[in-house]
N, C-alpha and C positions, 0 to 999 in steps of 0.2 A: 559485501566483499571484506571490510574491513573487521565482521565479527567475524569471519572466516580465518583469515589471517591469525585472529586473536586466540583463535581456536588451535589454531597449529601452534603458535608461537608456546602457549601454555602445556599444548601435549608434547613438546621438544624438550621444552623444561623439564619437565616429569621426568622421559625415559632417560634424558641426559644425568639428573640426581640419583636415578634408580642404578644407573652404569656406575657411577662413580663409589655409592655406597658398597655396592657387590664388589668392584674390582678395579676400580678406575679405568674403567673405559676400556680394560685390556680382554675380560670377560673369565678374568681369574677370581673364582670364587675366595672363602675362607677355608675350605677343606683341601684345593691347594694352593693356596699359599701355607696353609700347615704342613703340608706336604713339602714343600722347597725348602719352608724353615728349618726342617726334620733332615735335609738330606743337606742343607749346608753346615750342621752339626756335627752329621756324620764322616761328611769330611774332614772336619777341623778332627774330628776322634782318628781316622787314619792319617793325617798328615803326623800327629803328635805320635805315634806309634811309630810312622819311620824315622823319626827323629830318635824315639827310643832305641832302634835297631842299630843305631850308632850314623846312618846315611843322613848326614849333616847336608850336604848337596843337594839330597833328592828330599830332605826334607824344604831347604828355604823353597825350592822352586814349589814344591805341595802348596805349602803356606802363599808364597806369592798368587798363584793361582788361585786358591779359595780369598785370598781377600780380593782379587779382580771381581769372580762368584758372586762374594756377596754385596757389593758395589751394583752390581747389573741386576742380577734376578729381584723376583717380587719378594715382598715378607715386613712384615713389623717395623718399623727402625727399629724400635728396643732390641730384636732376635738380631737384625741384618749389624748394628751395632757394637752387639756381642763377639759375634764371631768374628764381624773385622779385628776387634779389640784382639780377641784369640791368636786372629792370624798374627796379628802385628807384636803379638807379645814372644809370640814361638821365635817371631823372625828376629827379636831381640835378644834371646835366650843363647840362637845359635851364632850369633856376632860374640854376645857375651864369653860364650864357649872358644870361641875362633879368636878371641883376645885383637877383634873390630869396636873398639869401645866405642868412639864418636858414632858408628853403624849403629850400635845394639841402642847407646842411647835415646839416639830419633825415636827409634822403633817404639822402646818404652813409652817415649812421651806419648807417640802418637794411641799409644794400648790405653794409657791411662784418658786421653782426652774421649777415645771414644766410649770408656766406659772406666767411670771414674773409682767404682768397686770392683775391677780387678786386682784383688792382692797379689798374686804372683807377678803380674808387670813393676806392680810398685815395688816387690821386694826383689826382682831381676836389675830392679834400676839403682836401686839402693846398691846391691854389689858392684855397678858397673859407676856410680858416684864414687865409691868408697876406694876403687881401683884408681880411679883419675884424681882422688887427693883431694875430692869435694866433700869433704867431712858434715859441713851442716847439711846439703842435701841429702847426703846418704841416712842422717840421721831423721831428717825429714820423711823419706822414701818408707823407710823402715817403721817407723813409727805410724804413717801410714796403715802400710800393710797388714800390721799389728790392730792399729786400731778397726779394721772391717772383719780381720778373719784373726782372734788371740789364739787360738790352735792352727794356724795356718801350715800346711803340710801342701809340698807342691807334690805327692807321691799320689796323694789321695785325690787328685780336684774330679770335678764333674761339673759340666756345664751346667745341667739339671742338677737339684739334690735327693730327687727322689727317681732317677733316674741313673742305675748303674753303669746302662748301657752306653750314657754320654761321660764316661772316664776321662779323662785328659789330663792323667799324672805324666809326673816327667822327675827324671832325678832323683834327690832324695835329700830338698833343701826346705827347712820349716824351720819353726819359730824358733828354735833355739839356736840355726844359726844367725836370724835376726837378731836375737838377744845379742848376742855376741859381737855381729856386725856394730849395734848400738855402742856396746863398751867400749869399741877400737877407735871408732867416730869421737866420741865423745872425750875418751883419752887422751886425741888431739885434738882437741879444740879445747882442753883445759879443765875439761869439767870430769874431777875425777870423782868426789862426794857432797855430800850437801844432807850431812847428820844433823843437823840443824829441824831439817824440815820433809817432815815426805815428798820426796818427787824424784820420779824416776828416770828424770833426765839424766843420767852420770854414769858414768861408767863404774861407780862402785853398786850402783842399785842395780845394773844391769849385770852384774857378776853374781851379785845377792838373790836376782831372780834366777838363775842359770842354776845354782846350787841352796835352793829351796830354803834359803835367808839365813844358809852358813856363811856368812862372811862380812867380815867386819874390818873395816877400812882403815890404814894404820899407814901408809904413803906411798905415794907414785909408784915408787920402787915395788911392794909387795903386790901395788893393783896391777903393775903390767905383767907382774911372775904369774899371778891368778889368772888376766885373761890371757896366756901362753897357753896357761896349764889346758883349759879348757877349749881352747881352740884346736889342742894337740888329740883330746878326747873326743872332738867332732871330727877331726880328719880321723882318725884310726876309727871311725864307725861310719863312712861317709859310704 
């Protein structure tokens, strides 16, 4: 009796490891779970679309719902991850937009925690730091987003890179309005140049990047007329 027992006990094991490696026990293969992961992308690609349509409304609720989505359904953490990050970044975008700063904030944090290379959350939080008067955050935020994507364009993203069909631009805010973000940051918190030494911490290398290293630092007064000027150049191209 008791080899018996030992027998069943061992062949429980087996089919019990074979369940969980295939799908954990739920008897969801890898072909769909690729499949859910593919259709909770494609959401996040339409929610960001009605958001483009201008339906701010019908877009937070889109987003809210796909981060429920991908919370419940099967898939990757890294994919299910992602797209929360997505959701929770749109949902910050459209606070940002709705001038809900402490809203949009959360949201960022939360975009950034679940996926720590989203640049666009990081450079969404960065304007919504840089609104509320948090100057070294924002320059933190930005610097960031800078450093994971140096062409960073929110017009262009794509969840996949080799995949066009997962788009999710929005807007038409990229690196240079970071640069920029960076100089105004940075012109209040004091640090206007630093000729001394390379570093692009100041608002006068951040003007110097903006205009392809015409510009050369001579005080306060000329750095704040420079980044006007070109702040005035990104709105009239916005």
């Amino acid at each position: 009796m008791k080899v018996a027992i030992s027998k069943w006990f061992f062949l429980s094991l087996s089919v019990t490891f074979l369940l969980v490696a295939c799908g954990g026990g739920s008897g969801v293969g890898p072909t769909e779970v690729k499949k859910r992961e593919d259709e909770l992308k494609k959401e996040i690609r339409v929610d960001w679309e009605t958001y483009e349509a201008g339906d701010l409304q019908g877009a937070l609720g889109a987003f809210q719902q796909t981060l429920l989505n991908a919370a419940t359904k099967s898939g990757t953490e890294s994919i299910r991850n992602q797209v929360m990050s997505e959701a929770q970044n749109g949902i910050g975008w459209i606070y940002f937009k709705t001038q809900s700063l402490d809203s949009a904030s959360v949201a960022f944090n939360e975009a950034t925690k679940l996926n720590r290379r989203n640049e666009d959350a990081w450079a969404g939080w960065a304007g919504v730091a840089l609104a509320n008067k948090r100057y070294s955050d924002a320059a933190r935020y930005a610097d960031q987003a800078l450093s994971i994507e140096p062409d960073y364009n929110s017009a262009t993203r794509s969840l996949d890179d080799d995949d066009n069909s997962m788009l999710v631009g929005h807007d038409n805010f990229d690196a240079r309005h970071l640069r920029l973000l960076l100089a105004e940051a940075y012109f209040h918190l004091g640090r206007y140049s630093a000729a001394e030494r390379s570093d692009p911490k100041n608002a006068a290398a951040q003007v110097r990047l903006l205009r392809n290293n015409q510009f050369a630092y001579i005080d306060p007064g000329k750095l704040l007329e420079a980044i006007s000027i070109e702040a005035q150049k990104l709105h009239d191209n916005f």
